[in-house]
C-alpha positions in Angstrom: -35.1 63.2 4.6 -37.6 62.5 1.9 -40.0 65.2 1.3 -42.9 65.7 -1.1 -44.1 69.5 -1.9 -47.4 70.0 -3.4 -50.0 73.4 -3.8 -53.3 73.8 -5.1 -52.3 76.8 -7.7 -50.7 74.3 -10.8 -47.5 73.2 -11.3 -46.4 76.2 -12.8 -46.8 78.8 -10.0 -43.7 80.6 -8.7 -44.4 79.6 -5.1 -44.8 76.1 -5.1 -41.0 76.3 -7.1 -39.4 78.7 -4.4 -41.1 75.7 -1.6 -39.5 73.0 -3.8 -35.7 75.1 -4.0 -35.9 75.4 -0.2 -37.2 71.7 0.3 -34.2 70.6 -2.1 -31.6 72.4 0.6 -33.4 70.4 3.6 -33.6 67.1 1.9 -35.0 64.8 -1.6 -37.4 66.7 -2.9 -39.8 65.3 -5.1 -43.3 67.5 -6.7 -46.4 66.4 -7.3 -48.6 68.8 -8.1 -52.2 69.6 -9.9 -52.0 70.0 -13.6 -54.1 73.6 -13.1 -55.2 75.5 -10.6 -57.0 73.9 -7.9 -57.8 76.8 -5.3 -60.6 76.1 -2.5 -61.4 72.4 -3.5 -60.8 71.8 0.3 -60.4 67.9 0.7 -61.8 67.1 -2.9 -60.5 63.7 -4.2 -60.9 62.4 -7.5 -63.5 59.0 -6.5 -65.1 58.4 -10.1 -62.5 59.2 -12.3 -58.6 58.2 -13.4 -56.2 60.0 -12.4 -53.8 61.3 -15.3 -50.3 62.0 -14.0 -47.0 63.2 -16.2 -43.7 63.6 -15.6 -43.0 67.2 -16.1 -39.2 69.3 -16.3 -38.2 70.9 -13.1 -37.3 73.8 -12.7 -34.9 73.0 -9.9 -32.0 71.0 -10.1 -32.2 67.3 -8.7 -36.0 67.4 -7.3 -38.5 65.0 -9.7 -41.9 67.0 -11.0 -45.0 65.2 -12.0 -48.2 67.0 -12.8 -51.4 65.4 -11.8 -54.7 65.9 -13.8 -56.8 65.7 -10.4 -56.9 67.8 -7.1 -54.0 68.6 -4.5 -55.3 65.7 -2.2 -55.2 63.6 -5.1 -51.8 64.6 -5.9 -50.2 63.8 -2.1 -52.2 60.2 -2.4 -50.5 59.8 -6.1 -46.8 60.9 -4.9 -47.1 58.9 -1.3 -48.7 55.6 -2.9 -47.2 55.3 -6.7 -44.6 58.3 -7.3 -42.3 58.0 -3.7 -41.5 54.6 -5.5 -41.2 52.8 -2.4 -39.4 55.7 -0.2 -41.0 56.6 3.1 -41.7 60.3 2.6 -40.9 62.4 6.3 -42.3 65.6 5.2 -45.5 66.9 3.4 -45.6 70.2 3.0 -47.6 72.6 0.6 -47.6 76.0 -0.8 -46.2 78.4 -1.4 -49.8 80.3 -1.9 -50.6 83.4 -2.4 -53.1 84.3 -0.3 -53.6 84.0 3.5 -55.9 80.3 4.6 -57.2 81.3 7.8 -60.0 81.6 10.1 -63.3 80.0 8.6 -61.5 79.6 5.5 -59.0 76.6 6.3 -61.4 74.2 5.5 -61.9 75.3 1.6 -58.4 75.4 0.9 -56.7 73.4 -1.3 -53.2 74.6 0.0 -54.5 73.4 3.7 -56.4 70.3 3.1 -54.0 68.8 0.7 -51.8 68.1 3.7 -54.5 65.9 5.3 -53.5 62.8 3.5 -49.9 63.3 5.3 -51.5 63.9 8.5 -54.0 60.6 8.0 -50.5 58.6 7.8 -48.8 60.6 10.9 -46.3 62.1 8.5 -45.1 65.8 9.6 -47.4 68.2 7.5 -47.0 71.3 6.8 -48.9 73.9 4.9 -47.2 77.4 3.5 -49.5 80.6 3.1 -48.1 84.1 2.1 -50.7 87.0 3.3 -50.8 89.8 1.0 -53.3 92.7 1.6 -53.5 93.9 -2.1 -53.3 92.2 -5.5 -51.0 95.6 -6.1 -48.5 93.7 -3.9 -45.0 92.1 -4.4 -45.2 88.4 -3.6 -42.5 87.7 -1.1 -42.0 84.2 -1.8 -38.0 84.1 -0.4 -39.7 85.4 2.8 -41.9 82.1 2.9 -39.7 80.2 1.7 -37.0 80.9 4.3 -39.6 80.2 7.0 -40.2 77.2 5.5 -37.2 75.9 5.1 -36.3 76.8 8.7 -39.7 74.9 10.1 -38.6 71.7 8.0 -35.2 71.6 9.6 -37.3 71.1 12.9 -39.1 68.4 11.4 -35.5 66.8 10.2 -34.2 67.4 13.7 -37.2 65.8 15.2 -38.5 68.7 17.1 -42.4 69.1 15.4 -45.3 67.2 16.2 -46.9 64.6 13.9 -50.1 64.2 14.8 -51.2 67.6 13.6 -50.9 70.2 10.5 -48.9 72.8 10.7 -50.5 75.3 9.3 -48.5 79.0 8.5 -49.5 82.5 7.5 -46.5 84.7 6.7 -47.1 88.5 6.0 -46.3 89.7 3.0 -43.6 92.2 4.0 -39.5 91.9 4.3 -38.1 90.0 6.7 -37.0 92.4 8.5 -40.5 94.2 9.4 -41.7 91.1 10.9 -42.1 91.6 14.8 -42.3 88.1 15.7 -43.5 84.7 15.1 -46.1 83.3 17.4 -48.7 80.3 17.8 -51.7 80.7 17.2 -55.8 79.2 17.0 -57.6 79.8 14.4 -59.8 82.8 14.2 -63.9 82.3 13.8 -64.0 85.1 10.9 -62.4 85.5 7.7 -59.3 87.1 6.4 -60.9 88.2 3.0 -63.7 89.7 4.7 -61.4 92.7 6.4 -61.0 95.5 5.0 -57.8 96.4 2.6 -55.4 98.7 3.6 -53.0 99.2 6.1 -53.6 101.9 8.6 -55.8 103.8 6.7 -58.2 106.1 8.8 -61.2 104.3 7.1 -60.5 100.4 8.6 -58.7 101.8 11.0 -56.2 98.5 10.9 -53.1 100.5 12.2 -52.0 97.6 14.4 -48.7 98.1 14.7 -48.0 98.8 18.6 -49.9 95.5 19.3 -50.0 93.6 21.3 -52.0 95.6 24.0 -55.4 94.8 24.2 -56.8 98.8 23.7 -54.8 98.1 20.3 -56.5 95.2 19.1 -57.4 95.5 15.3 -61.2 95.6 14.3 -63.1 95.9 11.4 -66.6 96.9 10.5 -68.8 94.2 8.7 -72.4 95.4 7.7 -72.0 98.6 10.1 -71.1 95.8 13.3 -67.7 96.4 14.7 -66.1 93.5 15.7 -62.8 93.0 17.6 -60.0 90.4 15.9 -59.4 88.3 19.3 -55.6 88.3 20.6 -53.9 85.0 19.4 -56.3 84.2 16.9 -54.0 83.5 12.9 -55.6 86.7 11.1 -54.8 89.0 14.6 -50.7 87.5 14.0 -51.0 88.5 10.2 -51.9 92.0 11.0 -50.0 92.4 13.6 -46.9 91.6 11.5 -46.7 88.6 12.8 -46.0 84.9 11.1 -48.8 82.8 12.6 -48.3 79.0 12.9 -51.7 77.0 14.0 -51.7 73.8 14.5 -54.6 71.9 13.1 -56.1 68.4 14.1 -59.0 67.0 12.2 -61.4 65.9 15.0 -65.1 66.2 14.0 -66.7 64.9 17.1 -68.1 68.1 19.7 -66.9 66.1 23.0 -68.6 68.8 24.8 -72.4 68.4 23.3 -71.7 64.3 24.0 -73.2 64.6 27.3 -76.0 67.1 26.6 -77.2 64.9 24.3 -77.5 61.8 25.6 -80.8 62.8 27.1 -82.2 63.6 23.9 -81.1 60.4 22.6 -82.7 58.5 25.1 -85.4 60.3 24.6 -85.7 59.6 20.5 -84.7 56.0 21.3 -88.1 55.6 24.0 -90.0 57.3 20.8 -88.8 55.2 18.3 -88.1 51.6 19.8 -90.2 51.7 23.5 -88.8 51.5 26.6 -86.4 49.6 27.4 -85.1 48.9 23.8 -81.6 49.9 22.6 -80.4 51.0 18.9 
């Protein structure tokens, strides 16, 4: 299996190499990264300007590393067109970052969005978040990288859908305190707007006997408390929980289709008389 790890922090940030190391045990690995960081460019792509790319030393033994002077979606368009050198990639998958993308805040992140371009071509896509609740923190990066690795040996055995991105939020604790790993929808709020702590009287985020629903975790946002819904990405992460969402990039709002029509009638009589179509 052919497999092609990017991120959106640089080529030099510890979690895209502990992605690539578990990558390398599940398959060729190849890395194609941005030159610098690139966090929350969404799906930025480099339209009016050349893209500079380098051949860069691994740091893990047998996987190729090129640095791109552009943005993570430029990088995955790079390594699938010009740098896979002919070789169908099976696997995109990015991360590891530090920092939780969910909620309202998937479509801003680099880590996310990078794995569009994969998804565009119906190539198993995968993106790799680790949720920390302090800067204080240890990064748990084996953690991810373990749950990665075991989500890309589904992918090798056939056993993921294409036709969506996986998207993954790990907490940042040991292995062994997570309760579970569960799918998941995205929530309508964002992580980074939730209080810090864990279990402290203050945000009241002590969530560890969920899931019941009197134990649902809340948070207070301009004096409003609001309830984190059950099954939502940021309700798994704080319920120590690894939360995989599956993403598809659809647009359209099928359900305002018909209760608009009228209106467009309407405009279209306005605009053109009766009887005339657009």
């Amino acid at each position: 299996m052919n497999i092609l790890v990017t991120n959106d922090d640089g080529i030099d940030a510890p979690g895209l190499w502990a992605l690539a190391e578990a990558m390398n045990r599940v398959g060729d690995t190849m890395v194609v990264a941005p030159d610098k960081e690139q966090s929350g460019v969404g799906t930025s792509v480099s339209l009016h300007s050349g893209v500079k790319v380098d051949e860069v030393p691994s740091k893990v033994s047998g996987v190729e590393a090129y640095a791109v002077e552009g943005t993570p979606s430029d990088c995955v368009i790079v390594g699938l067109r010009q740098l896979a050198k002919g070789r169908h990639i099976d696997m995109v998958i990015s991360g590891i970052n530090p920092g939780a993308n969910t909620g309202r805040d998937i479509p801003y992140s680099g880590t996310v969005m990078a794995t569009l371009q994969g998804y565009f071509r119906r190539i198993p896509s995968i993106a790799v978040s680790l949720a920390y609740r302090g800067r204080s923190e240890e990064l748990r990066y084996d953690v991810a990288a373990r749950v990665a690795e075991s989500l890309a040996h589904r992918v090798e055995g056939g056993n993921m859908p294409t036709d969506v991105i996986i998207n993954t939020n790990i907490p940042n604790i040991p292995l062994a305190e997570i309760k579970g790993m569960v799918t998941t929808r995205a929530a309508t709020g964002s992580y980074y707007s939730i209080p810090r702590g864990r279990g402290s009287e203050n945000t009241n985020l002590s969530v560890r006997n969920l899931p019941t629903i009197a134990d649902l975790p809340h948070h207070s946002v301009g004096g409003v408390e609001r309830v984190i819904d059950e099954g939502t990405d940021i309700w798994a992460i704080l319920s120590d929980m690894i939360s995989i969402t599956p993403l598809r990039i659809d647009v359209t709002d099928h359900d305002s289709l018909t209760a608009l029509e009228e209106h467009v009638t309407a405009l279209q009589s306005d605009l053109l008389g009766d009887g005339k179509r657009i």
